[in-house]
ZABADO-146012 format. One record per residue (C-alpha): residue number from 1; residue in three letters; x, y, z. Coordinates in nm, 2 decimals. Each point is the difference from the previous one (the first is absolute). Example, Ala and Ser with C-alpha at 12.3 -4.5 7.8 and 13.67 -1.06 7.14 Angstrom:
2
 num residu   east  north     up
   1    Ala   1.23  -0.45   0.78
   2    Ser   0.14   0.34  -0.07
# end
This chain:
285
 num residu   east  north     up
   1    Unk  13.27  12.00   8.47
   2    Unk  -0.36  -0.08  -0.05
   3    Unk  -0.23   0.08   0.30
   4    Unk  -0.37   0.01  -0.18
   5    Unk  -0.02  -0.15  -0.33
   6    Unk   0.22  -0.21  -0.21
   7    Unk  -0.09  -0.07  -0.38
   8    Unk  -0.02  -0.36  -0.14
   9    Unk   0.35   0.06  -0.25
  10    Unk   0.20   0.16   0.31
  11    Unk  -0.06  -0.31   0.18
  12    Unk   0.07  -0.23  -0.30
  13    Unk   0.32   0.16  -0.02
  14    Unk   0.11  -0.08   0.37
  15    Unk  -0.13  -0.37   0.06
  16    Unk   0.37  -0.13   0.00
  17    Unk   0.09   0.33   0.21
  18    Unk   0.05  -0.19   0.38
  19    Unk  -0.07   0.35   0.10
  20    Unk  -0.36  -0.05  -0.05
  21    Unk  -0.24  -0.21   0.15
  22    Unk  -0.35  -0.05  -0.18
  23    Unk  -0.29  -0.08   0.27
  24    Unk  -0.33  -0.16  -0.16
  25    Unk  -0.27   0.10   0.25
  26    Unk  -0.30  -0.12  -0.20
  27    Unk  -0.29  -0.11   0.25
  28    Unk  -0.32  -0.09   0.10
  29    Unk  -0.22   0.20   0.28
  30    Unk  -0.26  -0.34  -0.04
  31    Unk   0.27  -0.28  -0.03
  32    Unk   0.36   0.03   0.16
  33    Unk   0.14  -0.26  -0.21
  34    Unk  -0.07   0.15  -0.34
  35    Unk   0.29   0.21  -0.01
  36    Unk   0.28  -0.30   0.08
  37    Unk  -0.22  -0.16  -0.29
  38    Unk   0.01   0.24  -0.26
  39    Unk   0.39   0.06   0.07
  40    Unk   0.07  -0.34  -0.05
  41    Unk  -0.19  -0.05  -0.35
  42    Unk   0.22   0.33  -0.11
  43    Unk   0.18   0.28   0.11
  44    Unk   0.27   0.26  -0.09
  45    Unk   0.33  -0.15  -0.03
  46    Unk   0.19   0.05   0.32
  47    Unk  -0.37   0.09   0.26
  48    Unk  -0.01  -0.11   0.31
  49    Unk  -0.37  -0.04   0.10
  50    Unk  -0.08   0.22   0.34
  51    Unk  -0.30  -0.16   0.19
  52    Unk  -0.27   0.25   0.06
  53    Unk  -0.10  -0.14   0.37
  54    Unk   0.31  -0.19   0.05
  55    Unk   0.28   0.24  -0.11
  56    Unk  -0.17   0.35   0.00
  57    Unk  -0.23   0.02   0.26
  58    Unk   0.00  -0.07   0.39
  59    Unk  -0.22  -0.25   0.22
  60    Unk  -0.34   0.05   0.03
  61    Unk  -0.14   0.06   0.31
  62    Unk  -0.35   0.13   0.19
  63    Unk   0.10   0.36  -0.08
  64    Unk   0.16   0.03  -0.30
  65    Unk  -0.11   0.03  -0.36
  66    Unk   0.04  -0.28  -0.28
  67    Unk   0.37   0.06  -0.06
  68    Unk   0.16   0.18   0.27
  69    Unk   0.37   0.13  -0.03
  70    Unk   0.20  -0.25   0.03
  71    Unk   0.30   0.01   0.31
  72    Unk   0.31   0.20  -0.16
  73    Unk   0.24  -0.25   0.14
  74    Unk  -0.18  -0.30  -0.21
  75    Unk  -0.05   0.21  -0.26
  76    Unk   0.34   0.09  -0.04
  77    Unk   0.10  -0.36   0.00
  78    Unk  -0.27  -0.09  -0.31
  79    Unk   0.20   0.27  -0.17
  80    Unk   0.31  -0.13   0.02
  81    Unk  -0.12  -0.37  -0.04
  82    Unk  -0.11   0.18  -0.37
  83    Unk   0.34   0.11  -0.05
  84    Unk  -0.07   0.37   0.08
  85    Unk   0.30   0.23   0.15
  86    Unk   0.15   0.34   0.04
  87    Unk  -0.04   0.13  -0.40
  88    Unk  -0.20  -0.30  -0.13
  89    Unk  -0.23   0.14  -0.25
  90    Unk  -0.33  -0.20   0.09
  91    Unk  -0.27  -0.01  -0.29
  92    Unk  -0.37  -0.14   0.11
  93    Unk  -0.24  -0.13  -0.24
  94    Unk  -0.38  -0.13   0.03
  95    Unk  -0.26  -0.05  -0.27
  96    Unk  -0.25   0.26   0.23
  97    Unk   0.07   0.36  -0.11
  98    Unk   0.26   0.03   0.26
  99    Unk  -0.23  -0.09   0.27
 100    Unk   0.24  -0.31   0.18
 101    Unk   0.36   0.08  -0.15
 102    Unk  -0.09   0.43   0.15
 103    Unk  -0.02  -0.19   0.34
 104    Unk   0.38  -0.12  -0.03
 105    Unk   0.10   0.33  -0.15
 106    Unk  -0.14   0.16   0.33
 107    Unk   0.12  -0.25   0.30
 108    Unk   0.38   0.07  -0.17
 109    Unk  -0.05   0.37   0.02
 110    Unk  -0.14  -0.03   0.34
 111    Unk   0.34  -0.17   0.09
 112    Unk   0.23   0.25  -0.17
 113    Unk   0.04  -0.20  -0.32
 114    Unk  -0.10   0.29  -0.30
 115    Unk   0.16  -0.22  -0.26
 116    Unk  -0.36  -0.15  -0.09
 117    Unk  -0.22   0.05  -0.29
 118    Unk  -0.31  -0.17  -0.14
 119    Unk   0.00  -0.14  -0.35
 120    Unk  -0.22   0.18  -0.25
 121    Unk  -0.24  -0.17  -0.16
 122    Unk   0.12  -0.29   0.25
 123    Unk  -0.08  -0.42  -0.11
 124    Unk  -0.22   0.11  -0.33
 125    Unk   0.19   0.26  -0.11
 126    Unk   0.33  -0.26  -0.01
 127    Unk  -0.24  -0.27  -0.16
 128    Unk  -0.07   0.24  -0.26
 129    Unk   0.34   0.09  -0.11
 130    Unk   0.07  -0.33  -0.05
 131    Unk   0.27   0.01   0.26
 132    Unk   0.19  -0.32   0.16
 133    Unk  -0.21  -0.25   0.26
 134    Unk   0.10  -0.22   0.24
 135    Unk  -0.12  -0.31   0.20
 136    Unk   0.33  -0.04   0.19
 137    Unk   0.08   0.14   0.38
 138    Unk   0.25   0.24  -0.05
 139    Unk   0.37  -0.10   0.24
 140    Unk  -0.06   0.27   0.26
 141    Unk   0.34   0.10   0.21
 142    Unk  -0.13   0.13   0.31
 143    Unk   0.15   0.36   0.10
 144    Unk   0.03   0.22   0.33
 145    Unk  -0.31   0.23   0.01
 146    Unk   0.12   0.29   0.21
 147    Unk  -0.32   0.02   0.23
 148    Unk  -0.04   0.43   0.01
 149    Unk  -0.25   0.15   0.25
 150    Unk  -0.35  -0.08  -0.14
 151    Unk  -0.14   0.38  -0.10
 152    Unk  -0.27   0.11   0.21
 153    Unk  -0.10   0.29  -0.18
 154    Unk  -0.11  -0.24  -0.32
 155    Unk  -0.31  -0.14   0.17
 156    Unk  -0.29   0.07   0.24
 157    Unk  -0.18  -0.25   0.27
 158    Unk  -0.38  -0.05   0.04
 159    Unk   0.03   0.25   0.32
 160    Unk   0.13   0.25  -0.18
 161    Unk  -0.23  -0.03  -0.29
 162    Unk  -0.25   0.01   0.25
 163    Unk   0.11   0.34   0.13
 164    Unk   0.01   0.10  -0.38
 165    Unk  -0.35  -0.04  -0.04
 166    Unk  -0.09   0.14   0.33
 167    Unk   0.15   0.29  -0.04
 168    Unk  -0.16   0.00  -0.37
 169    Unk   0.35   0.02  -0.18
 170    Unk   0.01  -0.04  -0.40
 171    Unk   0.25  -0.22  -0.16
 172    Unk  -0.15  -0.38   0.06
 173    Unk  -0.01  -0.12  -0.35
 174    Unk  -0.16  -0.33  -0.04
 175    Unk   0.09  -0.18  -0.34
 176    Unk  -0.23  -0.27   0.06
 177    Unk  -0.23  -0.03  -0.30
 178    Unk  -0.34   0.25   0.00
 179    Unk  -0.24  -0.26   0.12
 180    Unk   0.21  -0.19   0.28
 181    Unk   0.08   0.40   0.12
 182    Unk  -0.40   0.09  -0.01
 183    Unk  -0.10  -0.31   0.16
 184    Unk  -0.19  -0.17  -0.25
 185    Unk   0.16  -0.29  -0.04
 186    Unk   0.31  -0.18   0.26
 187    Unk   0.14  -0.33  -0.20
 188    Unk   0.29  -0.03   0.27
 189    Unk  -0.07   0.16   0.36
 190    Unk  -0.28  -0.06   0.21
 191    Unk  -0.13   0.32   0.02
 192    Unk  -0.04   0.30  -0.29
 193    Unk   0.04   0.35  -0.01
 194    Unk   0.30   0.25   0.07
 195    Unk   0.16   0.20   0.23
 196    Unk  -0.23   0.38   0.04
 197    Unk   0.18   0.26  -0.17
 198    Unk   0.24  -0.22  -0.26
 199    Unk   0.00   0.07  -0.37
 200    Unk   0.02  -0.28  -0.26
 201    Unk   0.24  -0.04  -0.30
 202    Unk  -0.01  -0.36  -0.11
 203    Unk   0.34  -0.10  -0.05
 204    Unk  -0.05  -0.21  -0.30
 205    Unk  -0.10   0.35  -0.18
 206    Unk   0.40   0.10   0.03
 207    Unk   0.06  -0.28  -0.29
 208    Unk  -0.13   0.11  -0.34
 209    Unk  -0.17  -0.32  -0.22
 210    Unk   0.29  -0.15  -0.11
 211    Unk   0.16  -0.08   0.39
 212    Unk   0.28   0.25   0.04
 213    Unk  -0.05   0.34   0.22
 214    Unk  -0.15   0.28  -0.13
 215    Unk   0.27   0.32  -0.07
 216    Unk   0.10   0.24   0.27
 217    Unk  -0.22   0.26  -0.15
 218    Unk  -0.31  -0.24   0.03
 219    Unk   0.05  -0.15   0.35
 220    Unk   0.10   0.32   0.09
 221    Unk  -0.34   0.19  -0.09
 222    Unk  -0.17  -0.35   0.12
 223    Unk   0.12   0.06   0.33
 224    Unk  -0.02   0.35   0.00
 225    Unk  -0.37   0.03  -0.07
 226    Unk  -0.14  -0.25   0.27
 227    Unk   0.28   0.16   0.27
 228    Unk  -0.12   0.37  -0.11
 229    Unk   0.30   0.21   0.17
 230    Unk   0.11  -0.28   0.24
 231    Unk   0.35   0.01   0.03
 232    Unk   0.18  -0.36  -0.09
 233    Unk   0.16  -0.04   0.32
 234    Unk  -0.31   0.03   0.15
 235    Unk  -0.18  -0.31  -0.15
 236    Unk  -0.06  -0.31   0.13
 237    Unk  -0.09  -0.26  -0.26
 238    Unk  -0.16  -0.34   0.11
 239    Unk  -0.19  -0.31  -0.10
 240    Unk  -0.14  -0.30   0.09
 241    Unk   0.32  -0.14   0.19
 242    Unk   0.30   0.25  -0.09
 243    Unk   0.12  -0.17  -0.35
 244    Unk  -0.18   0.18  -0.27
 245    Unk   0.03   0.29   0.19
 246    Unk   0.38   0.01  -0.10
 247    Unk  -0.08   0.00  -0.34
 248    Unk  -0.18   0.32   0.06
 249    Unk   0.32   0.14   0.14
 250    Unk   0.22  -0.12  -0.25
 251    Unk  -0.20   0.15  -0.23
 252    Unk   0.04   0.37   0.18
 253    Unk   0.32  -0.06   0.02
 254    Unk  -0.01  -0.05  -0.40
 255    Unk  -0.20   0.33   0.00
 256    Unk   0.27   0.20   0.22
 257    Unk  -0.24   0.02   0.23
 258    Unk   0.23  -0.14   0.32
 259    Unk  -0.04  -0.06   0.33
 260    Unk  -0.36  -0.18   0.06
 261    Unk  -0.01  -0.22   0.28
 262    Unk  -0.14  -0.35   0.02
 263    Unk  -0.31  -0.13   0.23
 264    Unk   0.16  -0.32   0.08
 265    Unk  -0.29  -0.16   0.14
 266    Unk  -0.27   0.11  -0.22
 267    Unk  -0.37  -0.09  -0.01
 268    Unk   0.06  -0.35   0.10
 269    Unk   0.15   0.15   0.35
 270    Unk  -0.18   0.28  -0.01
 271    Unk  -0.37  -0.23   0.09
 272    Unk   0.18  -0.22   0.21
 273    Unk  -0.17   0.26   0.28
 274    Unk  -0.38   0.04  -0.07
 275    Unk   0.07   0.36   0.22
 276    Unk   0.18   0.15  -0.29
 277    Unk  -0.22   0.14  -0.24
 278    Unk  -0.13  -0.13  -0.35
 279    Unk  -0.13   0.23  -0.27
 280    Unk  -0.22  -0.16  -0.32
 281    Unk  -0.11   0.19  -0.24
 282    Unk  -0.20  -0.23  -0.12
 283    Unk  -0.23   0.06   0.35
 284    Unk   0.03   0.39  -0.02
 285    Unk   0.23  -0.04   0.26
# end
């Protein structure tokens, strides 16, 4: 079983195995339909292409952040739509560093599924071995997802980040990049800053240059340096809308450092209430 990270010649060696189902998850925070475009001009033989607002995220409303979770009971049914069941071996890929596919990877823990990894290296890294392409849908048979009690413990709600900072609590880890955390520049949400008393470890820093994750060793003193003596279990990673975020906590799980916990909401929910409060660096705030 492979619950973190899968390398680009395991999963060549298991595209005819109907024991494993490949999920492309490459996407677009600015355009929605990039992803079902760049699937269909090429894709790993046998992917099935997971929509990030349609498939992997809930439905927007006042409250909420950009991509809230999604229902478990619809959820579970996308999963079996993509052929996913007791024992399937799911493998997500994205062209991102992790950033999209680490979303799947999460939601299927959250539902009991630990069979999940993320491709190393993901899209490029297959490009660049030369690896087979294809442009055709793959002939998908639907299986039973066994819908297990969503887990509680994996994820925290704005009200309890809220009591977090209140109470002036470490562990929020923010791996937004450094300007969007200090407020100095906001490309996506309508206001900038972060939450008081969050750290920042940009996630695309847990990929080295040439797109695949960093060692154990290295994400593990990456993390360990920025948390200084905060126990794993005891962090709370988040982003702009709860995606990226899960790349961070792939990448602790890569780094044996288990057990973080996921704000779902994020910044986007996070500002929906001008009470909560906003720190910017960039202000001396």
């Amino acid at each position: 079983m492979f619950d973190a990270l899968v390398e680009t010649e395991v999963l060549a060696a298991h595209l005819a195995d109907p024991a494993w189902v490949v999920a492309d998850c490459r996407s677009s925070i600015t355009d929605p339909e990039e992803g079902p475009r760049r699937y269909a001009a090429g894709h790993i033989p046998g992917a099935r292409h997971l929509h990030l607002e349609r498939d992997l995220s809930g439905p927007l409303t006042p409250e909420t952040g950009r991509h809230p979770l999604p229902d478990p009971a619809q959820l579970a049914e996308v999963f079996g739509r993509a052929g996913i069941g007791a024992g399937t071996q799911v493998v997500a890929y994205d062209d991102a560093g992790g950033a999209y596919a680490a979303r799947l990877w999460w939601l299927l823990r959250w539902l009991g599924h630990t069979e999940a990894a993320v491709l190393n290296g993901g899209w490029q890294q297959w490009l660049k071995e030369e690896r087979p392409v294809s442009t055709e849908p793959p002939r998908v048979e639907a299986r039973r997802f066994d819908l297990h009690e969503p887990r509680r413990d994996m994820w925290l709600s704005t009200d309890e980040v809220l009591e977090m900072v209140r109470d002036r609590k470490r562990g929020l880890l923010d791996v937004r990049g450094p300007k969007r955390f200090r407020g100095e520049e906001e490309p996506i949400d309508p206001v900038a800053g972060h939450v008081p008393g969050a750290a920042n470890l940009a996630f695309a820093g847990n990929v080295a240059e040439d797109g695949r994750f960093h060692c154990p060793a290295v994400l593990r003193q990456r993390f360990e340096t920025v948390l200084a003596g905060t126990k794993p279990e005891q962090v709370v990673c988040m982003c702009g809308s709860g995606v990226t975020a899960c790349q961070g906590l792939l990448a602790m799980e890569v780094a044996g450092l288990k057990g973080g916990r996921l704000y779902a909401g994020s910044w986007s929910e996070w500002i929906r209430d001008a009470g909560r409060p906003v720190a910017r660096e960039a202000d001396g705030v």
